[in-house]
C-alpha positions as CSV (number, residue, x, y, z in Angstrom):
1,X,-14.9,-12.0,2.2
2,X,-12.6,-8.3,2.0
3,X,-11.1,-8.3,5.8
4,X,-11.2,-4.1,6.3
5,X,-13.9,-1.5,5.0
6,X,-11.9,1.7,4.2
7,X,-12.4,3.2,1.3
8,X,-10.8,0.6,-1.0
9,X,-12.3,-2.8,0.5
10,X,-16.0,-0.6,0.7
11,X,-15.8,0.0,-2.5
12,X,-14.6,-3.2,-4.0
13,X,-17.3,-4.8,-2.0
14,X,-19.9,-2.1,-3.4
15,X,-18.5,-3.4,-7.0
16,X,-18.5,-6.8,-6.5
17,X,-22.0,-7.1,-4.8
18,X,-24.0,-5.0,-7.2
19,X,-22.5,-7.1,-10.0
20,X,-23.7,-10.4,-8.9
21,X,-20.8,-11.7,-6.3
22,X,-21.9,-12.1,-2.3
23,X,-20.0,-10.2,-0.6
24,X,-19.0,-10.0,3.5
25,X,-16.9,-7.2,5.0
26,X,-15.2,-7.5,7.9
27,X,-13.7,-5.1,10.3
28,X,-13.1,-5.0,13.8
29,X,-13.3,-0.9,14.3
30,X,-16.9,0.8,13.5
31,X,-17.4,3.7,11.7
32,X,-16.5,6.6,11.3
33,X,-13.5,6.9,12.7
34,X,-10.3,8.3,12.2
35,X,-7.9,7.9,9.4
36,X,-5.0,9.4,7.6
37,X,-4.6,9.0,3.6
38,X,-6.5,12.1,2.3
39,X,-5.1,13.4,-0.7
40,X,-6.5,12.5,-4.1
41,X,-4.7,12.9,-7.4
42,X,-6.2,13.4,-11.0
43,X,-5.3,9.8,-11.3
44,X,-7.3,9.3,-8.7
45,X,-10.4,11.1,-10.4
46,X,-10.2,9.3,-13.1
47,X,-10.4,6.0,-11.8
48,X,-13.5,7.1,-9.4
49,X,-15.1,8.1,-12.7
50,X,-13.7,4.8,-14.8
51,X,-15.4,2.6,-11.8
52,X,-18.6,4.5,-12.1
53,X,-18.7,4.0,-15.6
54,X,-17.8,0.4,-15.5
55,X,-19.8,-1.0,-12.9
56,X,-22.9,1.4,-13.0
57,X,-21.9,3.3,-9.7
58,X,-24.2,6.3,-10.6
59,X,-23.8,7.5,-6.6
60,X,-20.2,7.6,-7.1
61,X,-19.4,9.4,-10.6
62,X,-19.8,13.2,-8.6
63,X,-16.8,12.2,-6.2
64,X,-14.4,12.6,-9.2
65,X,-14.3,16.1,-9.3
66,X,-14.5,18.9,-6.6
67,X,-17.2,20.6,-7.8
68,X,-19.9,17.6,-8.9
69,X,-18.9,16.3,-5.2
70,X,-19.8,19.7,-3.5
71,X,-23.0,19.5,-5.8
72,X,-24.5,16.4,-5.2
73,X,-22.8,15.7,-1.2
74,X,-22.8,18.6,0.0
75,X,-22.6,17.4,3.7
76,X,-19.5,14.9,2.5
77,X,-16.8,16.7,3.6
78,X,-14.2,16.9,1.1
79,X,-11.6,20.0,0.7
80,X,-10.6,21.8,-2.8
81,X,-6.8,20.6,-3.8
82,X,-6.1,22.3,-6.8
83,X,-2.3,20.9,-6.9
84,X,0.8,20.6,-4.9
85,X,2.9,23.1,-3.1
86,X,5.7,23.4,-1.8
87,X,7.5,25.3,1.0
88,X,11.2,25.7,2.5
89,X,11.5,26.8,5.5
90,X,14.7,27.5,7.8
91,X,15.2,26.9,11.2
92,X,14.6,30.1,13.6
93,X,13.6,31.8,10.7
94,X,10.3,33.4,8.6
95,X,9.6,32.3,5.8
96,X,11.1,34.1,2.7
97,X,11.3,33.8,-1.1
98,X,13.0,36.0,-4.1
99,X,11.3,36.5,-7.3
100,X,12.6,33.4,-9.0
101,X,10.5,31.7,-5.5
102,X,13.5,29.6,-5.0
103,X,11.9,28.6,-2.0
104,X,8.8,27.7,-3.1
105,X,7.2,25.3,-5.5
106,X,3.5,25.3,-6.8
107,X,2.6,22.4,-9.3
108,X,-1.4,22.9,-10.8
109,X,-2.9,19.9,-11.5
110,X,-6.7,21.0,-12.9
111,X,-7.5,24.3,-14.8
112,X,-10.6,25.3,-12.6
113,X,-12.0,24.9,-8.8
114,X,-14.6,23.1,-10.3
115,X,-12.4,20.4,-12.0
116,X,-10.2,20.3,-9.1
117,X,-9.0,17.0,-7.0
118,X,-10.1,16.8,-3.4
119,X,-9.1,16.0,-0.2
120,X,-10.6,13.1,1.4
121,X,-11.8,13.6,4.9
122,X,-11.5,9.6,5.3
123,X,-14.0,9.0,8.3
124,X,-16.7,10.8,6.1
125,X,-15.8,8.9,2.9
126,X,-15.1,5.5,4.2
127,X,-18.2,5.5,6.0
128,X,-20.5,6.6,3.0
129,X,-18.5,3.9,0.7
130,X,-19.4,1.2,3.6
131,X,-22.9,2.2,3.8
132,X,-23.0,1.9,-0.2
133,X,-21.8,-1.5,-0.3
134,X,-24.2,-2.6,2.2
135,X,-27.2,-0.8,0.3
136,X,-26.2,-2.5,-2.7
137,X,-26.6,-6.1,0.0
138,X,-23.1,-6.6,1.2
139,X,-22.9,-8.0,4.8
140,X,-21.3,-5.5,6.9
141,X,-19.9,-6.7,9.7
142,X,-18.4,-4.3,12.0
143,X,-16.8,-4.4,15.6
144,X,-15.7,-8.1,14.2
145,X,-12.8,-10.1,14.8
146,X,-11.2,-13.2,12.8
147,X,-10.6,-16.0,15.2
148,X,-9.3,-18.6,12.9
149,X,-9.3,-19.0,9.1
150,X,-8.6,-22.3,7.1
151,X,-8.3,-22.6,2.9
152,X,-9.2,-25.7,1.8
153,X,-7.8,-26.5,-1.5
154,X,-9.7,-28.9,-2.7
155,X,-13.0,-27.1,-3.1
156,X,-11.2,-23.5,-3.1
157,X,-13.1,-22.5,0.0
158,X,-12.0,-20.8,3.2
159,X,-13.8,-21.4,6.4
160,X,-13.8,-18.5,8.7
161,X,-14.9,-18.3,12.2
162,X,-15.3,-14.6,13.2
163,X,-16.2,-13.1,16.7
164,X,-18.7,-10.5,16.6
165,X,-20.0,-8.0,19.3
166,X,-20.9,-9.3,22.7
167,X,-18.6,-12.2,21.8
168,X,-21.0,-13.5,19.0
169,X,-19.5,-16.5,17.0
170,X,-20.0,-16.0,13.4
171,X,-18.9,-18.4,10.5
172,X,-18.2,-17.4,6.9
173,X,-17.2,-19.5,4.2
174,X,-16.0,-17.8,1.1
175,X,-14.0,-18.7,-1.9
176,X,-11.9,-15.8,-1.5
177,X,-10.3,-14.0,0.6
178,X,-9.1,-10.4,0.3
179,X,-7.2,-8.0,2.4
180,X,-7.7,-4.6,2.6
181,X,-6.7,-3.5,5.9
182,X,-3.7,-1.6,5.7
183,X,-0.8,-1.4,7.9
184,X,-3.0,-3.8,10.7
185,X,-2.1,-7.7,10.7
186,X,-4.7,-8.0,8.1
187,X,-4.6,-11.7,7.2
188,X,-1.3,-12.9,7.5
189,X,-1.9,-15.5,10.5
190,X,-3.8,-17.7,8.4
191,X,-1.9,-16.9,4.7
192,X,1.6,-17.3,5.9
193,X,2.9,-13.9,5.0
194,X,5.8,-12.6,6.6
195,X,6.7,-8.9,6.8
196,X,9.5,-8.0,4.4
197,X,10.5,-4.4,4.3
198,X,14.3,-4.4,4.8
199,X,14.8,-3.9,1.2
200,X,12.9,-0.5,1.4
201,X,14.7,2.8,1.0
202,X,12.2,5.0,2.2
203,X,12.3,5.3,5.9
204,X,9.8,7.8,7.7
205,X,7.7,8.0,10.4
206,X,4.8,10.4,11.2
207,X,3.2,12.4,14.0
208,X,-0.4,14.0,12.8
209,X,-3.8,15.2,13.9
210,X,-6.9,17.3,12.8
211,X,-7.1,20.4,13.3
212,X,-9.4,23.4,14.0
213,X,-8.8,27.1,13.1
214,X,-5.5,26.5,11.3
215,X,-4.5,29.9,9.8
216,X,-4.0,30.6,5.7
217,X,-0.6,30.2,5.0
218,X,-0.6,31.1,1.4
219,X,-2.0,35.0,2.0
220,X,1.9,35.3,4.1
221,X,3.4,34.3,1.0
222,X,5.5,37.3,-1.3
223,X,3.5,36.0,-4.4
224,X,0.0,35.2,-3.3
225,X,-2.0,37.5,-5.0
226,X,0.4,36.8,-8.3
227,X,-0.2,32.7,-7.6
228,X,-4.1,33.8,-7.4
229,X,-4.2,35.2,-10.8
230,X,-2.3,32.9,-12.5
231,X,-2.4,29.1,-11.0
232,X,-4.4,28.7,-7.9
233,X,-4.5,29.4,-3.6
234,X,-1.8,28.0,-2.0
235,X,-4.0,26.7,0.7
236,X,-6.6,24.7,-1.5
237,X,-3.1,22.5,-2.5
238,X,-1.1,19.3,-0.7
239,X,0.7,22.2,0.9
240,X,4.6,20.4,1.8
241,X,6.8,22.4,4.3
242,X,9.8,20.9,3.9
243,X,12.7,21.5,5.9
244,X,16.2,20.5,6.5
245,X,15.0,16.5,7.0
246,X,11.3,16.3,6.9
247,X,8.4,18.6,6.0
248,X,4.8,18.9,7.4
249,X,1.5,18.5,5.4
250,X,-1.2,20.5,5.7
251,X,-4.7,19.2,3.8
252,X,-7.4,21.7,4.3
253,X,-11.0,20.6,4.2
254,X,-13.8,22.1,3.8
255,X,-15.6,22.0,7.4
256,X,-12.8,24.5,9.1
257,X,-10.7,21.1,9.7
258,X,-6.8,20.8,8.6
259,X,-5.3,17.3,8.6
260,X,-1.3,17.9,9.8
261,X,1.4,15.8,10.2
262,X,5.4,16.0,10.3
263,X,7.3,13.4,8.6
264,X,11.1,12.7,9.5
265,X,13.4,10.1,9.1
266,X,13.0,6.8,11.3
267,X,15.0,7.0,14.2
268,X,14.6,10.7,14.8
269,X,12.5,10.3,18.3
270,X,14.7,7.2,19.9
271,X,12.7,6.8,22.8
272,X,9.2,5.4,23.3
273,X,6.4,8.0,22.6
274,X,3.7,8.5,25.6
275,X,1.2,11.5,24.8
276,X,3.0,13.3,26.8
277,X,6.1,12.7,24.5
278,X,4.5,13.7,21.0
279,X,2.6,16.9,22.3
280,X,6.0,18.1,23.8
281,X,7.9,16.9,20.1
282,X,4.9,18.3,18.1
283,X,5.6,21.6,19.7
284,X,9.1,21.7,20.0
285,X,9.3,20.8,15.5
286,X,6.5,23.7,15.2
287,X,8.7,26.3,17.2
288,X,11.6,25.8,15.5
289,X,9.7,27.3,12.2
290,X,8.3,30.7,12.9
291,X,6.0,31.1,10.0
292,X,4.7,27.4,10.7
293,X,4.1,27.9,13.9
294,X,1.9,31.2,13.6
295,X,-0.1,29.3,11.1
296,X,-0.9,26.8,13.9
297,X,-0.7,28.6,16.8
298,X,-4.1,29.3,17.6
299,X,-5.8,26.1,16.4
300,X,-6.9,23.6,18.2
301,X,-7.0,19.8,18.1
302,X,-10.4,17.5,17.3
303,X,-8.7,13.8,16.3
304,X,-7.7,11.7,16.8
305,X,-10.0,11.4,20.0
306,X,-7.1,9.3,21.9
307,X,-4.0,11.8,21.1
308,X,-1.8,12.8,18.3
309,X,-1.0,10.1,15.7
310,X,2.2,8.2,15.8
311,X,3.6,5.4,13.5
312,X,7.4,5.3,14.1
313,X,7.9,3.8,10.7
314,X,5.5,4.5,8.0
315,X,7.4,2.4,4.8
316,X,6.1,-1.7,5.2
317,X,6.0,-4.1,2.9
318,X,4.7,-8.3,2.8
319,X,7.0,-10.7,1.0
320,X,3.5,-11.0,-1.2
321,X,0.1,-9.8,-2.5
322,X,-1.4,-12.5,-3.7
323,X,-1.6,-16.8,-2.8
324,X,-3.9,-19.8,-3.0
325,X,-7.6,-18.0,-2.5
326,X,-6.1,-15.0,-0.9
327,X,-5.1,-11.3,-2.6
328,X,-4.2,-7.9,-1.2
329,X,-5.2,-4.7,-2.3
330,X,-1.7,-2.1,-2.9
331,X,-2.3,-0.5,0.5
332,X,-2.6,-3.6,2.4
333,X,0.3,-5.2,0.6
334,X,2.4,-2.3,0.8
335,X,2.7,1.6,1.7
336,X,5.9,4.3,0.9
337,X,5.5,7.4,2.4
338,X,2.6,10.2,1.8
339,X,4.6,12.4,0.3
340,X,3.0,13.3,-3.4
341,X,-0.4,11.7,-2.5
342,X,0.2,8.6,-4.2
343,X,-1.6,5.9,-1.9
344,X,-5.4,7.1,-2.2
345,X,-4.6,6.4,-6.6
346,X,-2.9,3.1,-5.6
347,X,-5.6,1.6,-3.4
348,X,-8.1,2.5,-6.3
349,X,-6.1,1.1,-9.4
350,X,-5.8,-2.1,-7.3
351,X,-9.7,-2.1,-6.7
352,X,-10.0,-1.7,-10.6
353,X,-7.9,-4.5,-11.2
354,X,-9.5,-6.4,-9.0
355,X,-13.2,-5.8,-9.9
356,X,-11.8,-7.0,-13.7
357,X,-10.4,-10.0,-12.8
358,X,-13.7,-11.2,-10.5
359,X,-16.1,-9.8,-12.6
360,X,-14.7,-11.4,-15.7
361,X,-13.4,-14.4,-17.3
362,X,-14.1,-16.8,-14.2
363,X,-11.6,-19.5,-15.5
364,X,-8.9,-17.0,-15.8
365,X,-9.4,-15.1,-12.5
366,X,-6.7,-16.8,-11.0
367,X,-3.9,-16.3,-13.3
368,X,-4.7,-12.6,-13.4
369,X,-4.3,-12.6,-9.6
370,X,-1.3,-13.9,-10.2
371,X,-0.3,-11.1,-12.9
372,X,-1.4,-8.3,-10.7
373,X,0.6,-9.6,-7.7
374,X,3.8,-8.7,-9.4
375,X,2.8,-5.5,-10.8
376,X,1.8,-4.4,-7.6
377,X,4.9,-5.5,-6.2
378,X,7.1,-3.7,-9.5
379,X,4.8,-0.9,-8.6
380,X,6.0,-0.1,-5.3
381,X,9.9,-0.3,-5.7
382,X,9.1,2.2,-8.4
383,X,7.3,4.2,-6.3
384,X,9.9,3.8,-3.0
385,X,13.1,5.1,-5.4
386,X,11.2,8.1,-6.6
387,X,9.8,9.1,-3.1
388,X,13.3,8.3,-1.7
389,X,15.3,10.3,-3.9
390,X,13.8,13.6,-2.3
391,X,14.3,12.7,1.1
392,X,17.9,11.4,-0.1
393,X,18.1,15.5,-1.5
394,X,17.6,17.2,1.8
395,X,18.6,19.4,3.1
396,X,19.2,21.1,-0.3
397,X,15.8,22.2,-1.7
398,X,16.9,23.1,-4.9
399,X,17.7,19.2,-5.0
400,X,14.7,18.2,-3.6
401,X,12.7,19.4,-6.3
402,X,14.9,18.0,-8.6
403,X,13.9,14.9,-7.2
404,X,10.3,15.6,-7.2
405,X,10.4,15.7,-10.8
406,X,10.7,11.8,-11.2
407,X,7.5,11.6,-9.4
408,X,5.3,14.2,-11.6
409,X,6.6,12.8,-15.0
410,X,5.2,9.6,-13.9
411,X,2.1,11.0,-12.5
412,X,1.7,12.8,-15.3
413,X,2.5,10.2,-18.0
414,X,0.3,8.1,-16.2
415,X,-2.7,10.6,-16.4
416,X,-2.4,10.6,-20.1
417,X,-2.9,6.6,-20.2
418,X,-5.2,6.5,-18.2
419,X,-7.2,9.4,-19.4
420,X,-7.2,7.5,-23.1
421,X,-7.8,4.0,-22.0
422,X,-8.7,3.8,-18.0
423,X,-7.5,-0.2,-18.2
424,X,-5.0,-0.2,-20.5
425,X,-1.7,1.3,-19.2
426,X,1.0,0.3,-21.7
427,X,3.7,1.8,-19.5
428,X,2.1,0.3,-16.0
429,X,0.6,2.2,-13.1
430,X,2.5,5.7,-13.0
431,X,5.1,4.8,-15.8
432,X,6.5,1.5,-13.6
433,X,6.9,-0.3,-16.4
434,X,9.2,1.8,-18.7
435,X,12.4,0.4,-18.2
436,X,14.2,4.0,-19.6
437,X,12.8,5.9,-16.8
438,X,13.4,3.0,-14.1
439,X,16.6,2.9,-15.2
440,X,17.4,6.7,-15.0
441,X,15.8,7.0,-11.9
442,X,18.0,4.1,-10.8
443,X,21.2,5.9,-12.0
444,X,20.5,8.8,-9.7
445,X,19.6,7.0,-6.8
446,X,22.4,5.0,-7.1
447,X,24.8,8.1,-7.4
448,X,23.3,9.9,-4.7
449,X,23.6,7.1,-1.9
450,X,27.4,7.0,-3.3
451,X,28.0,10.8,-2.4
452,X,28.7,12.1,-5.8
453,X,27.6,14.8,-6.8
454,X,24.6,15.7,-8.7
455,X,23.4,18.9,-10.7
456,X,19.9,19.9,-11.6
457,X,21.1,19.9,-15.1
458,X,22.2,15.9,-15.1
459,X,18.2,15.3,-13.9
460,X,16.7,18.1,-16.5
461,X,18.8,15.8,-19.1
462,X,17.7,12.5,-17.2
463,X,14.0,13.3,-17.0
464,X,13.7,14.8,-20.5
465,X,12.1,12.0,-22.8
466,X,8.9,12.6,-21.0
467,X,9.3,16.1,-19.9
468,X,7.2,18.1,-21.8
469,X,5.1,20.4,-19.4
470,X,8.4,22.3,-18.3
471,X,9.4,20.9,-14.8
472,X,13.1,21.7,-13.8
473,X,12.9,24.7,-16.9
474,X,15.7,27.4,-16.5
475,X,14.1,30.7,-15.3
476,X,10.9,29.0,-14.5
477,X,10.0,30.6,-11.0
478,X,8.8,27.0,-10.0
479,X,5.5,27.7,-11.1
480,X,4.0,25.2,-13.6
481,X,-0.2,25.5,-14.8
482,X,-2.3,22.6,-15.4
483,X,-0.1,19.8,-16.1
484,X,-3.4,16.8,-16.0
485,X,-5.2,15.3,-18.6
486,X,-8.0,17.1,-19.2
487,X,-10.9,16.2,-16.9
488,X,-13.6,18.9,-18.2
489,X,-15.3,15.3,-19.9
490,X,-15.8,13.6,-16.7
């Protein structure tokens, strides 16, 4: 039983089922409906086209690239993300940049439109991956609520009793158990997992919405008809506009919608947020940025149906993943921050784990629980210092892509193992396991929360044993081209 059918527990179920295991999914919302997590990554491509591959998914292969996805779904709403950008903006003023664009950063991560990444418009997506499982004869149960849920450990079995719609009493037993509901309550009550995020160093919460009509904000830029002819639009990106302690995203899809949302430090808003509350602190952030604001000015929100979004700390964390019949998928077990897109690649490399360890040796699926468990756990402290040491640079932007270059050698080092071996990952998921890079990242982060001072040269010289696309390079402009594997094969 996979408690939660977003995108990763869908598509696990999809897996599972159509390779021989019965499969229920549970959920107590119905789709669509509104969700934030939208970003892919070239990671993420490949592992949508390794999970085809490996468990004869033929409907899923053309969501692995932009253009096979417009193709083949063209009514799947997706958007075109062609890399990451990013944008410094000062308080009270427009928008500037010089011709080295030291306030600017634009990372390419595919060589084409076509072989772009995409962003997820999640109530679309999750809802087409839950119909897919139940095609392939999952039991989709939605607008369903756990009650109680026992393990017995004798005969490895947990017995469920669910409430369904109209207070309909359902009972499930199942051998295993599987969480993949995010930042909810999931299935702790009955697995005695306790919340343990105290240790995190990433702190952030969130205010975000879709939105109609949002205005290009690349076309205002000094350089945009340069970045057009040599990397890509700064609107089909992650666009990041950071400022002095946050930054806003801005993911466009392809229906006219923009997913936005500001991320600050916890404890910026101390009081309790009504709707009244975060429309008046959504517009009060946007005005303090001109050329932010006139890119929003005129739109118009369309979700969430209830209000603006608002999770007053974004970074959480279980004391585990994984126990006696009972797993989490990354997402559910833990979440960072969405800065650099990591958590759509996360959930999925979990999902691929998981699929092999069901799916294969049945006599050793429990000690490879047991192994993932603490890689997923590894995992996310490696992911919490590298996402922490750019909020730790701020407000110095120069610094702060500093920072951002622990993040893309991973990603990027991680693309290549992937790309030559989609489950075998000699260095762990994004480079987690090489303890030279842990340990340089852990230098900085340790010198930074001391106060001493730290140059763009110390983290050119720290970063260089797997710098070889030219991040941090002298004279640069902060423009780097396709920095992926290649995905022209998939």
């Amino acid at each position: 039983m996979i408690v939660g059918s977003g995108f990763s527990g869908s598509l696990l179920a999809w897996i599972l089922q159509k390779n021989g295991l019965n499969c229920v999914l549970v959920d107590q919302a119905k789709h669509p409906r509104f969700a934030i997590g939208e970003s892919s990554t070239p990671t993420a491509d490949f592992l949508v086209r390794h999970l085809a591959d490996r468990w004869g998914l033929r409907e899923l292969e053309p969501l692995a690239k932009y253009g096979t996805w417009r193709q083949t779904y063209p009514s799947l709403v997706c958007g075109k993300k062609r890399g990451f950008t990013y944008y410094h903006h000062r308080q009270g003023h427009p928008f500037q940049d010089d011709a080295l664009h030291s306030n600017s950063m634009m990372v390419a991560a595919s060589r084409d439109d076509f072989q772009s990444d995409t962003h997820w418009l999640r109530s679309d997506v999750d809802q087409w991956l839950f119909q897919q499982a139940v095609k392939a004869g999952t039991v989709g149960l939605e607008q369903t609520k756990i009650r109680s849920s026992y393990f017995e450990s004798v005969g490895h079995r947990w017995q469920t009793d669910l409430v369904g719609p109209d207070n309909q009493p359902l009972e499930v037993r199942s051998q295993w158990l599987i969480d993949a509901t995010g930042g909810s309550q999931g299935i702790r009550p009955w697995t005695g997992v306790q919340p343990d995020s105290d240790w995190m160093r990433t702190r952030t919460s969130a205010l975000f919405g879709h939105f109609r009509d949002v205005a290009p904000f690349g076309c205002t830029t000094p350089s945009h008809q340069t970045d057009l002819q040599t990397l890509f639009d700064g609107d089909d990106s992650a666009q990041h506009h950071v400022v002095q302690d946050g930054w806003l995203w801005a993911l466009r899809f392809g229906n006219g919608v923009t997913s936005l949302g500001i991320v600050q430090p916890e404890g910026v808003c101390q009081h309790e947020l009504s709707q009244v509350d975060l429309e008046r602190t959504w517009h009060e952030w946007l005005e303090r940025y001109p050329s932010v604001h006139q890119m929003i000015a005129k739109s118009t929100r369309v979700g969430p149906e209830s209000g603006l979004g608002w999770m007053a700390r974004l970074s959480r964390c279980n004391d585990r993943a994984s126990g006696p019949g009972w797993v989490s998928l990354p997402t559910a077990y833990g979440f960072v921050d969405p800065l650099h897109s990591s958590g759509i690649a996360h959930a999925l490399s979990g999902v691929a784990r998981l699929s092999e360890a069901f799916l294969g040796d049945e006599g050793a699926v429990e000690q490879q629980i047991r192994k993932y468990a603490l890689e997923v756990k590894n995992e996310l402290r490696w992911i919490d210092t590298f996402v922490g040491l750019c909020y730790r640079a701020l407000p110095d932007f120069e610094m702060f892509l500093g920072m951002c270059a622990y993040y893309f050698v991973s990603a990027i080092g991680f693309e290549r193992d992937v790309a030559k071996d989609p489950m075998h990952w000699p260095r762990g998921y994004m480079l987690s396991d090489d303890r030279a890079l842990r340990e340089a990242g852990e230098t900085t982060w340790q010198a930074a929360s001391s106060g001493k001072t730290i140059t763009l040269d110390q983290i050119r010289r720290s970063i260089a044993p797997w710098n070889d696309v030219g991040l941090l390079s002298a004279g640069g402009g902060n423009r780097l081209a396709h920095t992926a594997a290649r995905k022209e094969l998939l």
